[in-house]
C-alpha positions, -999 to 999 in steps of 0.1 A, spaced: 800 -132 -35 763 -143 -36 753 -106 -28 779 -94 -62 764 -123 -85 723 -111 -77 738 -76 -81 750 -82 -115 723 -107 -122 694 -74 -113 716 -53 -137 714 -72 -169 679 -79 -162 675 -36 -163 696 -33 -193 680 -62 -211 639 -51 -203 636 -29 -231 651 -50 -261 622 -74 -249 596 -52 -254 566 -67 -280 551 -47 -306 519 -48 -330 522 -42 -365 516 -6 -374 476 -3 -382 466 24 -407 443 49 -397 439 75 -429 443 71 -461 468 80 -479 476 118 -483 499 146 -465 494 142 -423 513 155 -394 522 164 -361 500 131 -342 489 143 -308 472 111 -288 456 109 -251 444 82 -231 410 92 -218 399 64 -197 396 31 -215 394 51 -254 426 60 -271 420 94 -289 440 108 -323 445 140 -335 463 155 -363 465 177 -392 454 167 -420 467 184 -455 432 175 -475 426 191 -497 415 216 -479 435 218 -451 420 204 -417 424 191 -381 411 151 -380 404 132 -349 405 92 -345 395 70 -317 396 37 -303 376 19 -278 397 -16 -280 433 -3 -264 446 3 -307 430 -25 -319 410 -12 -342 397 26 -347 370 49 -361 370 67 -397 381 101 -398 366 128 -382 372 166 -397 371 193 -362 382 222 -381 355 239 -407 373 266 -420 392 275 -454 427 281 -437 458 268 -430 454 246 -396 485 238 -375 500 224 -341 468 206 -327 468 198 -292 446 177 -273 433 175 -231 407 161 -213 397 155 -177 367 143 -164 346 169 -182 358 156 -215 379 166 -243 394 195 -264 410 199 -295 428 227 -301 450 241 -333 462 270 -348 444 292 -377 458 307 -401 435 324 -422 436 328 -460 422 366 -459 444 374 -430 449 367 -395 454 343 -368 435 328 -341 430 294 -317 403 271 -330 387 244 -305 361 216 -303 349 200 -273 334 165 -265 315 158 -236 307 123 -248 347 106 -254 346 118 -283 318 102 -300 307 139 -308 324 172 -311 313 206 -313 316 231 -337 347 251 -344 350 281 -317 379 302 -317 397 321 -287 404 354 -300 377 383 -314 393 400 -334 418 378 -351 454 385 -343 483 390 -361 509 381 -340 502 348 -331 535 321 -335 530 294 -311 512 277 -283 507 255 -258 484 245 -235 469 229 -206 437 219 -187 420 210 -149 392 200 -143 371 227 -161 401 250 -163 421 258 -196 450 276 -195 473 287 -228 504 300 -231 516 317 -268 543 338 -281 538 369 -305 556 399 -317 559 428 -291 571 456 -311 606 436 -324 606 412 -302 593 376 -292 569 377 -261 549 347 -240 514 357 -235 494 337 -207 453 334 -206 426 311 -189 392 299 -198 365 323 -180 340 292 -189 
């Protein structure tokens, strides 16, 4: 009996942990305007943002905070093109961060854009880009990273189908 009762007693504890869950009130971080598809990382004790950003002109932003949400920095443009940007991603490891998104550019063609921090974000590269030339068959992508390894995966048309392509930093 004693052995049914702490049974049962463990069981609505379970079921009952998430409806107490605590939550802030929602902070803003932009301004008002057309953003999408939020990516965030934990990267030691800083809490990093990404996301596109519809301008104008079209652009990847990047947010940070250094008090677990509290409070966080302005807005921070990664992309520097004229072009449509898309699907950012985020890693980082002990070698630091990178920001990664997908280009589509006005005069034709599509490529991978990055920027890297070695600092936590406090500073960023320029934008880089993966492919030379641009391709034309790029959908979408993923990707991943260790220790000073990045690896992406990305589908494009093979003739009139769908195929996954796979590639790794040399650098």
């Amino acid at each position: 009996m004693k052995r049914t009762l702490t049974i049962q007693i463990i069981i609505i504890l379970c079921l009952a942990a998430p409806a107490l869950a605590q939550w802030s009130t929602p902070v803003r971080l932009s301004n008002p305007g057309g953003h999408a598809d939020p990516q965030i990382l934990a990267h030691g004790d800083t809490l990093h943002v990404v996301a596109e950003d519809f301008g104008p002109p079209d652009r990847i932003g990047y947010f940070r905070s250094t008090d677990r949400g509290l409070t966080w920095s302005n807005l921070r443009v990664l992309s520097e093109d004229s072009s449509q940007t898309l699907f950012p991603k985020m890693i980082g490891d002990g070698n630091g961060l990178m920001v990664l998104w997908r280009n589509s550019f006005y005069g034709g063609g599509l490529n991978i854009g990055y920027a890297t921090s070695s600092n936590n974000g406090i500073t960023w590269s320029s934008a880089r880009y993966v492919f030379s030339p641009n391709r034309a068959d790029l959908l979408y992508y993923s990707v991943s990273g260790v220790n000073s390894d990045v690896n992406i995966i990305f589908n494009g048309w093979d003739g009139d189908s769908l195929s996954f392509y796979a590639m790794k930093s040399t650098d």
